[in-house]
C-alpha positions as CSV (number, residue, x, y, z in Angstrom):
1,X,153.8,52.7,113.5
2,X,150.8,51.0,115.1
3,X,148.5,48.3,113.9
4,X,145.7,50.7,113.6
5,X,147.7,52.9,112.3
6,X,148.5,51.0,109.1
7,X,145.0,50.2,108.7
8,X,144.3,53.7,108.3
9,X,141.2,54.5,105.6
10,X,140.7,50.6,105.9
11,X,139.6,50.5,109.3
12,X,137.5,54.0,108.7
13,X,135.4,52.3,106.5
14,X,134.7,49.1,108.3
15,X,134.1,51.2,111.7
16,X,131.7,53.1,109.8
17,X,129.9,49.7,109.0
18,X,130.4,48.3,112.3
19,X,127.6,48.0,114.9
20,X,130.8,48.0,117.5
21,X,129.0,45.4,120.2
22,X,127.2,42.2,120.7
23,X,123.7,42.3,121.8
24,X,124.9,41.2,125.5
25,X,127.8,43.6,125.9
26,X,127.6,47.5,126.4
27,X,130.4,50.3,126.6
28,X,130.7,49.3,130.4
29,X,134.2,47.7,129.9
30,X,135.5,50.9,127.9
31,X,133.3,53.5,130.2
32,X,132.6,52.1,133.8
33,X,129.8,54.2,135.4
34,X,130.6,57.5,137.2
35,X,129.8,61.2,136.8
36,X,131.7,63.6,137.7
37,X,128.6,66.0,138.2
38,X,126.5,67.5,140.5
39,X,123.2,67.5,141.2
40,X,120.3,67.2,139.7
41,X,119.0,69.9,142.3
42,X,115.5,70.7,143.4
43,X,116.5,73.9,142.6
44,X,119.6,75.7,141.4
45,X,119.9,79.1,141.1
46,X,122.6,81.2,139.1
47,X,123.2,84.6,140.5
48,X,123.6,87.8,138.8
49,X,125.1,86.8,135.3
50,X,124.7,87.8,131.7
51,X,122.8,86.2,129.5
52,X,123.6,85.6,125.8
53,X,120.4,83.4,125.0
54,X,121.2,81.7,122.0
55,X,118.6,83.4,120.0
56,X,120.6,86.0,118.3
57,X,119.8,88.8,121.2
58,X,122.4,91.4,122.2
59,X,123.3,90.4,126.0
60,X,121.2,91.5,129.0
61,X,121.8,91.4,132.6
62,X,122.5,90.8,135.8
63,X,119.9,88.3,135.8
64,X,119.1,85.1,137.9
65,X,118.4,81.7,135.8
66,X,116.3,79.6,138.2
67,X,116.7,76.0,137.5
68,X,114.2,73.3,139.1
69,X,115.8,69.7,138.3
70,X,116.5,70.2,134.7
71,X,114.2,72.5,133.7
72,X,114.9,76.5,133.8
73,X,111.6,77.7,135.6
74,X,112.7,81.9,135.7
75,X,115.0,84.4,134.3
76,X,114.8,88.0,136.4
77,X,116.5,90.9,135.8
78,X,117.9,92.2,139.2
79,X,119.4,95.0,137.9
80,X,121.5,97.7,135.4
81,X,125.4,97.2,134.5
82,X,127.5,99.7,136.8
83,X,125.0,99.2,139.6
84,X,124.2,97.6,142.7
85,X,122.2,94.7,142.5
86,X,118.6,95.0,143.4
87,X,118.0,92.3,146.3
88,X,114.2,92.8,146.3
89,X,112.3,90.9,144.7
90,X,115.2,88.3,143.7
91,X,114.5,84.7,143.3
92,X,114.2,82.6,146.4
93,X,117.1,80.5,147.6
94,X,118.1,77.6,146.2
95,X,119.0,73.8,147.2
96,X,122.9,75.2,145.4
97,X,123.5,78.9,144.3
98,X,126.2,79.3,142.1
99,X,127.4,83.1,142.4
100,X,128.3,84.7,138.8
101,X,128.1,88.3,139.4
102,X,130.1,89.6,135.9
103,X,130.4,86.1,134.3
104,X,128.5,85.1,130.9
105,X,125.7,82.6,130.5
106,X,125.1,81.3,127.2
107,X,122.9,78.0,126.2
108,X,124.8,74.4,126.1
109,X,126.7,74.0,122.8
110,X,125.6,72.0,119.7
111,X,128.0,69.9,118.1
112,X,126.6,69.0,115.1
113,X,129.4,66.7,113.5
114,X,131.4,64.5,116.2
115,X,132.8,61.2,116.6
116,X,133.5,59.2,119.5
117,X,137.0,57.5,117.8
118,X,138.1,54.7,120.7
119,X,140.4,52.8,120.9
120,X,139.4,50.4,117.9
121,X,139.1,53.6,115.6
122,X,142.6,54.7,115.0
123,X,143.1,57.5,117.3
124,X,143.5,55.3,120.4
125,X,142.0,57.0,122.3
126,X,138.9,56.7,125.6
127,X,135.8,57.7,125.2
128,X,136.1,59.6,128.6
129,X,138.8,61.9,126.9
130,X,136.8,62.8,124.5
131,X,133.5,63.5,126.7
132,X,135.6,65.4,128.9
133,X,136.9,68.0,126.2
134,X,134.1,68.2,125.0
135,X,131.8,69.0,128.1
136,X,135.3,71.1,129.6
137,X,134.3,73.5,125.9
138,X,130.8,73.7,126.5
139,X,129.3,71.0,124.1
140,X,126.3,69.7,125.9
141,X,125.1,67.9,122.9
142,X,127.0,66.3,120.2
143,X,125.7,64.4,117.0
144,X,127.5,61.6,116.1
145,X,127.5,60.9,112.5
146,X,129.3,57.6,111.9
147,X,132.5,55.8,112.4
148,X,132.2,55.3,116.3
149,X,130.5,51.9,116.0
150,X,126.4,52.3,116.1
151,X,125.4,50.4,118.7
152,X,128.3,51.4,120.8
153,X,127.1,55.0,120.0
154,X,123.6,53.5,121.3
155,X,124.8,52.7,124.4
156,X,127.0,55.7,125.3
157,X,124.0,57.9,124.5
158,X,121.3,55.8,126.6
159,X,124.2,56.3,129.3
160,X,124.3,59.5,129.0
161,X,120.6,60.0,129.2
162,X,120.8,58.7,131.7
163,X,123.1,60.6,133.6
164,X,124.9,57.5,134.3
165,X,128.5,58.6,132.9
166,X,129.9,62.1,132.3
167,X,129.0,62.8,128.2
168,X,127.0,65.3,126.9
169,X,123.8,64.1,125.3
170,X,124.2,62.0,122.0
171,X,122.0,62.2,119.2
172,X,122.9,58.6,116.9
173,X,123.3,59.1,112.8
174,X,125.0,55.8,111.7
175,X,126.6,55.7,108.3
176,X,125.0,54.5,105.5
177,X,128.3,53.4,103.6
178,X,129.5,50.4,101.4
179,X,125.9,49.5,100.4
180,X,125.6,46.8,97.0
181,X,122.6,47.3,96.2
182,X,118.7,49.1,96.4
183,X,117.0,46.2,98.7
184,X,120.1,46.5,100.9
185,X,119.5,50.3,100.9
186,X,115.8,50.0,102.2
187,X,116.8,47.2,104.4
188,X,120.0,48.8,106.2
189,X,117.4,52.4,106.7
190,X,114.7,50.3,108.0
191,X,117.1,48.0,110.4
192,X,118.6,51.6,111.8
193,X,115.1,53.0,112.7
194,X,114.3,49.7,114.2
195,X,117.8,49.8,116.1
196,X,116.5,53.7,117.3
197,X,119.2,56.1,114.9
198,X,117.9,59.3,115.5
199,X,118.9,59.9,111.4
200,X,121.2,59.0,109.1
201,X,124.5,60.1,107.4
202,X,124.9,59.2,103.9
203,X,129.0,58.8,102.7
204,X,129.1,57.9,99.3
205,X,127.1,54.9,97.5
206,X,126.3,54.8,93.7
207,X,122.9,56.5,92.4
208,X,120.7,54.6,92.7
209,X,121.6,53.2,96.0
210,X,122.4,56.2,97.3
211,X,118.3,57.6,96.7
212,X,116.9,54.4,97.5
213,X,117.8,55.1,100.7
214,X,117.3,59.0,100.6
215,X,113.7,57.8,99.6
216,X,113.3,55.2,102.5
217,X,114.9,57.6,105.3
218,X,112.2,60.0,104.0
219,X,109.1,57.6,104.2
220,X,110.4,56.6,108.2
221,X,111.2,60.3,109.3
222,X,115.0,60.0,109.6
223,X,116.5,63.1,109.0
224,X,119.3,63.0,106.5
225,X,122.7,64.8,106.3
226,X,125.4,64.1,103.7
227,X,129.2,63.7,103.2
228,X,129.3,63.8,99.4
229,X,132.3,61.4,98.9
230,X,134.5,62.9,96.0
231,X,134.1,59.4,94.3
232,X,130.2,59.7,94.0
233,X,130.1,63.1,93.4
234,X,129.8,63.5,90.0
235,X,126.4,61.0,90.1
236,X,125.2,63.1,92.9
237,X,125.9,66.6,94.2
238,X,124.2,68.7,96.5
239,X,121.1,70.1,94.0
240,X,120.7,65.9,93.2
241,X,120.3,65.0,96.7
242,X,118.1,67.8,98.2
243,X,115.4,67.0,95.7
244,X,115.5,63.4,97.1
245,X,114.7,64.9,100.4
246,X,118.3,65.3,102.0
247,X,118.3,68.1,104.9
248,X,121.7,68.5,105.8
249,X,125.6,68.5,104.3
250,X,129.1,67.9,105.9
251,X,132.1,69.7,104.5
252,X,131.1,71.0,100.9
253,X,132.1,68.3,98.5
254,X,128.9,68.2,96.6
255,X,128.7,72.2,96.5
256,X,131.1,73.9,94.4
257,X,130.3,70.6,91.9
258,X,127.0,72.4,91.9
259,X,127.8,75.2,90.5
260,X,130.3,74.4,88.0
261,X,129.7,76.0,84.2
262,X,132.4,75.0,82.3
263,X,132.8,70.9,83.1
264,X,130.7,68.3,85.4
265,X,133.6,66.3,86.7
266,X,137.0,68.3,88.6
267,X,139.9,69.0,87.1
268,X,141.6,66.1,88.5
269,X,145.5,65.8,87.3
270,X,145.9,62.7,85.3
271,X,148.0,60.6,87.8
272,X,145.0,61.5,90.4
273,X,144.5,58.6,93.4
274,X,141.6,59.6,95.5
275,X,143.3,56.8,98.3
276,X,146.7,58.8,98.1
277,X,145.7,61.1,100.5
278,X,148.1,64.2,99.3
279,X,145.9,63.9,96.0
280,X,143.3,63.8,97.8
281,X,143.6,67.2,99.9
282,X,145.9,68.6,97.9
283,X,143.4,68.8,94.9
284,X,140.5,69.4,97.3
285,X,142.4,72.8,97.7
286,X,142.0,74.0,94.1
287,X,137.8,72.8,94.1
288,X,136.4,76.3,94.8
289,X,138.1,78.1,92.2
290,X,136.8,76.1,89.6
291,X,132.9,76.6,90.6
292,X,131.0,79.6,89.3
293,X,132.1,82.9,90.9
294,X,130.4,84.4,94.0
295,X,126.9,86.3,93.1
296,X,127.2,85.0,89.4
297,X,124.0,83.4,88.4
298,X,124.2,79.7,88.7
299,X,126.1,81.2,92.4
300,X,122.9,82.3,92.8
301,X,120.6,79.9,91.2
302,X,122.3,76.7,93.8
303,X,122.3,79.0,96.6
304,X,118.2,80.1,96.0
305,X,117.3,76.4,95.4
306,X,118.8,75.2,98.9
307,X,116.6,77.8,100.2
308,X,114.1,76.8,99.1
309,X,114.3,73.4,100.2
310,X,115.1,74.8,103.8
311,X,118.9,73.1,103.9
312,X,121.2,73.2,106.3
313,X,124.9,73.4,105.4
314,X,127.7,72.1,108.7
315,X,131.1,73.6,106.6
316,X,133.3,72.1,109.7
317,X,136.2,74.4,109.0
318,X,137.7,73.5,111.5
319,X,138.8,70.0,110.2
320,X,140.9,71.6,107.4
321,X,142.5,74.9,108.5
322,X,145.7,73.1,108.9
323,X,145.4,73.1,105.0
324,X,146.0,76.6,104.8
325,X,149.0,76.8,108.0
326,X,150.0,73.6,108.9
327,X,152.9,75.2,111.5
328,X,150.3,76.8,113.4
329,X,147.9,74.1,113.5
330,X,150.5,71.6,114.5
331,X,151.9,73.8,117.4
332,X,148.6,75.1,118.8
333,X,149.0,75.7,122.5
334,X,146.8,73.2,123.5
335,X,148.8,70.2,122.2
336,X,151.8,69.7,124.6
337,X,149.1,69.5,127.3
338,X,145.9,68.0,126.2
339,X,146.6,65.8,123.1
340,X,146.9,62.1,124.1
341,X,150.2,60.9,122.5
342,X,148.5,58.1,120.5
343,X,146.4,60.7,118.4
344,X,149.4,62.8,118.1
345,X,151.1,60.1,116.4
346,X,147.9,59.5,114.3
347,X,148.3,63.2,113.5
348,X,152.1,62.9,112.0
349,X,152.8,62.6,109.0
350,X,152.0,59.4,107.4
351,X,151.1,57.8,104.0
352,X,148.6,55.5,105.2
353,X,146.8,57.2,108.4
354,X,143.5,59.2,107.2
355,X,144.0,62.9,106.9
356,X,148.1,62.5,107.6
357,X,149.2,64.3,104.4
358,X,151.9,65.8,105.6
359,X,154.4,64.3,104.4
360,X,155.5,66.8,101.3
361,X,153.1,69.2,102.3
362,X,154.2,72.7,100.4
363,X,153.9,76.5,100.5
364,X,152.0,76.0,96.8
365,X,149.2,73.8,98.7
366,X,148.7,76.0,101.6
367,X,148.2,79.5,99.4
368,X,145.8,77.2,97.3
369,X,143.9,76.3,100.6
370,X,143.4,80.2,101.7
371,X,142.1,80.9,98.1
372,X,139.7,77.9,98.3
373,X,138.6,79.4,102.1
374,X,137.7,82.7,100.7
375,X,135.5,81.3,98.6
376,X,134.2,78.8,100.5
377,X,133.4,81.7,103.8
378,X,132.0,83.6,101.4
379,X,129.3,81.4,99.8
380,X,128.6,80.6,104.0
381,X,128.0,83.8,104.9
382,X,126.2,84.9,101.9
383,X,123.6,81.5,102.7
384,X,123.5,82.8,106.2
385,X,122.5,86.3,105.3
386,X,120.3,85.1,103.0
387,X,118.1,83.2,105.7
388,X,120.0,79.5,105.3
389,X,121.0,77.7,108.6
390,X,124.3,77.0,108.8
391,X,125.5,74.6,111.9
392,X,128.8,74.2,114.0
393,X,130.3,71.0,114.0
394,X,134.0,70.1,114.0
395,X,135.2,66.8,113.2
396,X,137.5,66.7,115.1
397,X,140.1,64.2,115.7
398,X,142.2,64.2,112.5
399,X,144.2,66.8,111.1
400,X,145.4,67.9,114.2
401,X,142.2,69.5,115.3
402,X,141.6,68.5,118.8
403,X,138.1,67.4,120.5
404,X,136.8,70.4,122.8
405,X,139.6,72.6,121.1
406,X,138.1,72.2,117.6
407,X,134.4,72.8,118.2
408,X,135.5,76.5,119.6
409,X,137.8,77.1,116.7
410,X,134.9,76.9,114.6
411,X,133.8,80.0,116.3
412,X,136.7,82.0,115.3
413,X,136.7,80.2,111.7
414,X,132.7,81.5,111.3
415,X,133.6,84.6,112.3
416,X,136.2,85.3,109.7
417,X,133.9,84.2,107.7
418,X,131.9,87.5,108.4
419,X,129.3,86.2,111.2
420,X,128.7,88.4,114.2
421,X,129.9,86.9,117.2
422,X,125.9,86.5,117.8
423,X,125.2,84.8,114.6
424,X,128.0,82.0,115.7
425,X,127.0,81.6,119.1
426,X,123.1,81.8,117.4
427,X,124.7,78.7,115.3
428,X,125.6,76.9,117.8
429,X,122.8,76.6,119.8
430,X,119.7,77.6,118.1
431,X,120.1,76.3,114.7
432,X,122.3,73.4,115.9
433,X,118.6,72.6,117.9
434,X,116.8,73.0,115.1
435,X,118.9,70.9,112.5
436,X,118.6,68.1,115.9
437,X,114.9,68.4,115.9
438,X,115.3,69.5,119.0
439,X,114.4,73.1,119.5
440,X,111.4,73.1,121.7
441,X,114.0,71.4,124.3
442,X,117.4,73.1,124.2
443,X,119.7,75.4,122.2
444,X,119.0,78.6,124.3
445,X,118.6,80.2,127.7
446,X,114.8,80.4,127.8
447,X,112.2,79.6,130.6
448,X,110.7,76.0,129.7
449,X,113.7,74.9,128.3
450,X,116.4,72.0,129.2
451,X,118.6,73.7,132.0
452,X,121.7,73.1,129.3
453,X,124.1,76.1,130.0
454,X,127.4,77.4,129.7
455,X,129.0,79.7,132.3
456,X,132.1,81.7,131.4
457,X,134.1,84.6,133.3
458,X,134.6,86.6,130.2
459,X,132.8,87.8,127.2
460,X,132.8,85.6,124.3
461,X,131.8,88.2,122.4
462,X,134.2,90.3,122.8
463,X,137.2,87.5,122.1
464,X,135.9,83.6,121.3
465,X,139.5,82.7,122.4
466,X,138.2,83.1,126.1
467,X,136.1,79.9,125.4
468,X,139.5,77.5,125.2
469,X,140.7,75.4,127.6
470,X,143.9,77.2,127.6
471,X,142.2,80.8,127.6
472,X,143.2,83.6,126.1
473,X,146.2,86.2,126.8
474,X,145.0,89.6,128.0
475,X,146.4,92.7,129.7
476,X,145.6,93.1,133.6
477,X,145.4,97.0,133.6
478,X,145.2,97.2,137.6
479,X,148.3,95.0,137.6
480,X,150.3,96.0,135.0
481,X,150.5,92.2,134.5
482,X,149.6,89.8,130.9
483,X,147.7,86.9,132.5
484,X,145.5,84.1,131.3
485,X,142.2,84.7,131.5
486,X,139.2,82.4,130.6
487,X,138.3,78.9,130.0
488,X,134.7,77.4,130.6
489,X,133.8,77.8,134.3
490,X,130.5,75.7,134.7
491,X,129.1,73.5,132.0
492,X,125.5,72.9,133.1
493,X,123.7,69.5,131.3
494,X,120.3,68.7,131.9
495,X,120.4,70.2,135.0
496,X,123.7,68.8,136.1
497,X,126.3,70.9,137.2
498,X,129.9,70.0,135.9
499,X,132.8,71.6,136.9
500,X,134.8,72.6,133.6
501,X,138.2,73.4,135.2
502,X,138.4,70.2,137.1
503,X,137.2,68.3,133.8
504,X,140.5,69.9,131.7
505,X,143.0,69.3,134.7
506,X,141.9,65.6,134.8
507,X,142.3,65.8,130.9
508,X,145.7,66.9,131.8
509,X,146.1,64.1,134.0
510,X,145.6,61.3,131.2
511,X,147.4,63.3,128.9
512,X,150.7,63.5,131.3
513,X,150.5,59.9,132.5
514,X,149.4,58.5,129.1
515,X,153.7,60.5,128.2
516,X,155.1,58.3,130.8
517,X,153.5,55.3,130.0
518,X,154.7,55.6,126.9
519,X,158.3,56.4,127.8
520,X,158.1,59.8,126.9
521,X,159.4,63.2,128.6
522,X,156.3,64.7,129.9
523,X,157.2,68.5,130.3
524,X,158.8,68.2,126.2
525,X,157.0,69.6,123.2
526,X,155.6,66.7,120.6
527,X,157.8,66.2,117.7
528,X,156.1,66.9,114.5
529,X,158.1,64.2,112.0
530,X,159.1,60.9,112.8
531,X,163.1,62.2,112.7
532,X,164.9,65.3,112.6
533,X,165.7,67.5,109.2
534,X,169.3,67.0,108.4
């Protein structure tokens, strides 16, 4: 096991603290310049698509999207499904055309909870692996909420800005973690405003700390989102920190506390240790039951006071469905190909790596994790329905959910949940604009707006599975044949045109020489445990 690897929650907590570079260094060394874009163009028109704009509209179409450097300038409708296309009165030529009679155009993806790991963060992994996946799945912006070093997050998103490296656009939440004490609080919100955070992400902190710097993120402008660390939570839970001025929460620690009638603290076993990381997850798994039942009052009471205060709620289900089928999540198809084997073995079971609990991880824990989803979905899609804006983001990077890969199981995961396939895709863009501050720029196919897009041959709504890398299996009922069919074709970011099947082959590429490096067969599946049951 590696270095980093025994480090595990240790080196979490001081990457989260970490400003990552010296004033006279930048992410050059880890990221050289180099796009593997193209364009900005003078103009760039996309022919004959339909559009899903982001705003929670059916589809419509064939249309042309007229783009003028990064800017869409037109949408026209050229014609009816079924028929010819009308040629008169189309938009004029443009400096590129990009022809996608049939194919889908939807507004660039908002990940709302990211991380850019690195080498020096566990996962050992590049930064251009990560940006890849994630640009090769549509993300065309990504928050990054801690633990990726802030002013080496700084300088990959100035980068990107500038167009200088291929990344979608960052948006910089450092962590506001491991603080002593309330001066340090109002000192550490005022040195990241100085430093240009575009908010902040509170982990943790005692009380008092903890609202100090609610309070001074508040008097700056910072927006605010949460992860309500289990061993805070009883000082603080959701309903404490919204009326302290909090606008957005990770996960749902914090929620289900909320709501409970019967205690104030979980019902934590005796021989509990929130650092063993089996106690950890294995208990988180038993949290929802213990809350107040769905459309109860106090359900209802939380729910109506987060309304109120016009929250947003990220639930990243992603990160934990291995909870509830840890043989699926662990042989998803995308694996043998397009996870790096050093965050494979960060994945495998482990005692000391975060979120490697694996290692006596039963049938009792996984039925316990589907009864806490249920739950869970349903207090999401009730706050939904109810007007609350709920955001995509993915986490990924642990628990065997992979960058890119992650972010579009989240579709699939909201969906279950009980979203329409237009409430996700509405989640993704629209509201993951508006939790940004960011609306009047991106998050949907509209004439004024960033030229952020996303270009697929199938219909998302129809199957969200058509959105992964690897595709989706469906029936070829000219041929007779099952094919593959799917994957992101274009991936369109401020007006630069990326193409999203050469970004996953060269993903490929790392991923297959990265094997032999490392000794290993490239064309073999990834072993789950460190040895072979006996």
């Amino acid at each position: 096991m590696n270095t980093l690897k025994r480090l595990g929650l240790t080196a979490l907590a001081i990457a989260s603290l970490g400003f990552g570079l010296s004033a006279a260094d930048s992410t050059k060394d880890e990221l050289p310049d180099g796009t593997d874009g193209e364009g900005r163009y003078e103009r760039l028109v996309l022919r004959g698509g339909y559009i899903i704009d982001g705003t929670g509209g059916p589809a419509y179409g064939p249309a042309d999207v007229v783009i003028e450097n990064n800017r869409i300038t037109e949408i026209k409708v050229v014609g009816v499904p079924g028929s010819p296309i009308k040629e008169e009165g189309r938009p004029a030529k443009g400096d590129r055309e990009l022809d996608v009679t049939g194919k889908y155009i939807l507004p660039g993806f908002v990940d709302v909870h990211a991380h850019i790991h690195g080498k020096d963060f566990g996962q050992g992994v590049a930064p251009d692996y990560i940006f890849k996946l994630w640009l090769a799945h549509g993300v065309t912006t990504a928050r990054i909420v801690g633990f990726s070093g802030f002013e080496r997050t700084l300088d990959f998103k100035k980068r990107s800005a500038a167009n200088e490296i291929t990344a979608p656009r960052l948006v910089a939440y450092p962590a506001f973690s491991g603080i002593k004490s309330v001066k340090e609080a109002r000192e550490t919100i005022q040195r990241f405003k100085k430093m240009g955070a575009d908010g902040v992400k509170f982990v943790g902190n005692p009380k008092a700390v903890l609202m100090a710097g609610l309070d001074e993120a508040e008097k700056l402008g910072l927006p605010t989102t949460m992860h309500h660390s289990q061993t805070a939570v009883t000082d603080a839970n959701v309903l404490d920190t919204t009326a302290h001025g909090l606008d957005s929460m990770e996960h749902w620690y914090g929620l289900p506390e909320a709501m409970f009638e019967d205690k104030l603290i979980q019902d934590y076993p005796a021989d509990y240790i929130y650092t063993d990381e089996m106690d950890r997850f294995g208990e988180a798994g038993k949290l929802w039951k213990q809350a107040a039942k769905p459309g109860s009052p106090k359900w209802n009471e939380v729910m109506n006071t987060l309304l109120e205060r016009d929250f947003a709620i990220n639930p990243t289900f992603t990160i934990y469905v291995a909870s509830r089928d840890l043989m699926r999540m662990s042989r998803a198809v995308w694996h043998d190909e397009y996870t790096m084997p050093a965050l494979w073995d960060f994945y495998r079971p482990s005692a000391e790596a975060h979120g490697s609990y694996w290692f006596d991880w039963t049938t009792e824990h996984e039925i316990e994790w589907k009864k806490n989803y249920k739950l869970w979905m349903q207090f999401i899609n009730d706050y939904k329905n109810r007007g609350g804006k709920v955001g995509v983001g993915s986490d990924t990077g642990y628990i065997y959910s992979l960058y890119g890969f992650g972010y579009i199981q989240e579709f699939e995961l909201l969906q279950e949940a009980g979203f329409h396939p237009l409430e996700v895709i509405r989640s993704a863009t629209t509201i993951g604009a508006q939790e940004l501050g960011m609306e009047s720029e991106i998050g949907a196919v509209e004439v004024g707006k960033k030229a952020d897009i996303v270009v697929v041959d199938e219909n998302p709504l129809h199957n969200f599975k058509v959105l992964y890398g690897t595709g989706a299996v469906k029936l070829n009922r000219e041929t007779g044949l099952v094919e593959r069919v799917g994957g992101v074709r274009w991936t369109i970011k401020d007006g630069i045109v990326f193409d999203a099947e050469k970004l996953r082959a060269d993903v490929r590429k790392m991923v297959r020489d990265a094997k032999i490096e490392a000794g290993m067969n490239p064309d073999k599946p990834l072993a789950i445990a460190n040895s072979p049951a006996k």
